[in-house]
N, C-alpha and C positions, 0 to 999 in steps of 0.2 A: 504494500500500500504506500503511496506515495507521502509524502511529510502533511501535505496541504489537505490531501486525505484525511489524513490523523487528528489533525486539528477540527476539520470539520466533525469526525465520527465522536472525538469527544461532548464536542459543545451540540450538536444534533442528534446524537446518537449513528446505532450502528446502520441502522438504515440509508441514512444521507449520503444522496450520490451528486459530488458535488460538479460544476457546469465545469468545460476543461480547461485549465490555466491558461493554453496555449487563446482561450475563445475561439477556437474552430471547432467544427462539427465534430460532433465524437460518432468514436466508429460504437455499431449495437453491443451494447451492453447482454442483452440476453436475463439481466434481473428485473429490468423493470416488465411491470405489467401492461397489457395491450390496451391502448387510449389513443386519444387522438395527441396528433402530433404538437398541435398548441398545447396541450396540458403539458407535456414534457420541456416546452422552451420557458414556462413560468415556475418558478420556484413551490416543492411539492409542500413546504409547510414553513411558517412564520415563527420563528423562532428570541426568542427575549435573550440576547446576548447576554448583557450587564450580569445577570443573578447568576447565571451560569458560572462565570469564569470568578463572581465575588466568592459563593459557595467552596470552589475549590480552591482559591487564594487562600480563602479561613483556614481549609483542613490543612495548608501548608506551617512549619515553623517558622516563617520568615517572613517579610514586608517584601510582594511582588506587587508592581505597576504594573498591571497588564494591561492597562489602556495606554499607555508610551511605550509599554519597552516589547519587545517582541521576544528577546531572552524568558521576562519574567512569565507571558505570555504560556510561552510551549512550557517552562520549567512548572506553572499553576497547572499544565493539565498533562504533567508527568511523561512529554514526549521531550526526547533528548534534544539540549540547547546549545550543544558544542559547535563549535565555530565551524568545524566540517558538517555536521547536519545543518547550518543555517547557511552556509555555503550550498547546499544540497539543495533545500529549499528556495533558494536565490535560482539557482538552474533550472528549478524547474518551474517558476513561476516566471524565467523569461529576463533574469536582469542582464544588463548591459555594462552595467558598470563594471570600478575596481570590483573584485570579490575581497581583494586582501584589506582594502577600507573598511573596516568592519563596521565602523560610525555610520557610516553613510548605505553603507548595504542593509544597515540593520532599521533605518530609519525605513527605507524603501520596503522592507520585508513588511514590517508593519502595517503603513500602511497600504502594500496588496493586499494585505491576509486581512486587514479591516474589509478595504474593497470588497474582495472576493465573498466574503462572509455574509455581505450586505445582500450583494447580487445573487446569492443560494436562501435567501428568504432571513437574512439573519438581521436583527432588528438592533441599531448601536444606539449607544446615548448621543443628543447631536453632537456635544465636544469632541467625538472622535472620532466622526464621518468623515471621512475621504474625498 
């Protein structure tokens, strides 16, 4: 499963098939069920961001920003935050930039993964819309 996967199946659940990073057509999946084709280009359910990722912040021992930091983000919902998995995540979400800028790659991660989240039905507080 891909990192951007990961993210989504935590905060959606396992269900969540998320639209493809690339935004080109995806090739059939074979899981989803037979509907019409408009149903599948609109987001399959609405999802309340914010309680999600506070919930798991709590159970953590530590003070994670997961609305700025994209680290605290994947480390609140226990998918690995190392600099080669955010680099991963950078690839596959399409960045352009340095990868070795971490600053600046890590800004950009975020707000994709806000984006992306948005655009798969995911509902943000306005402060951290994209």
């Amino acid at each position: 499963m891909s990192i951007f996967g990961k993210i989504m199946s935590a905060i959606f659940g396992t269900k969540a098939d998320a639209a493809p990073a690339s935004g080109g057509a995806a090739a059939g999946t074979g899981s989803s069920s037979a509907g019409s084709s408009s149903a599948s280009a609109a987001p399959a359910q609405s999802v309340d961001v914010a309680p999600i990722l506070d919930k798991a912040v709590a159970a953590k021992k530590e003070k994670l920003e997961w609305r700025t930091s994209i680290v605290d983000l994947m480390k609140a919902l226990d998918i690995d935050s190392s600099f080669s998995a955010r680099k991963d995540l950078a690839k596959e979400l399409g960045y352009t930039g340095d990868s070795n800028d971490s600053a600046s790659m890590n800004i950009w991660l975020h707000k994709q993964v806000m984006s992306k989240l948005a655009a798969n039905g995911g509902k943000l507080p306005p402060e951290i819309k994209h």
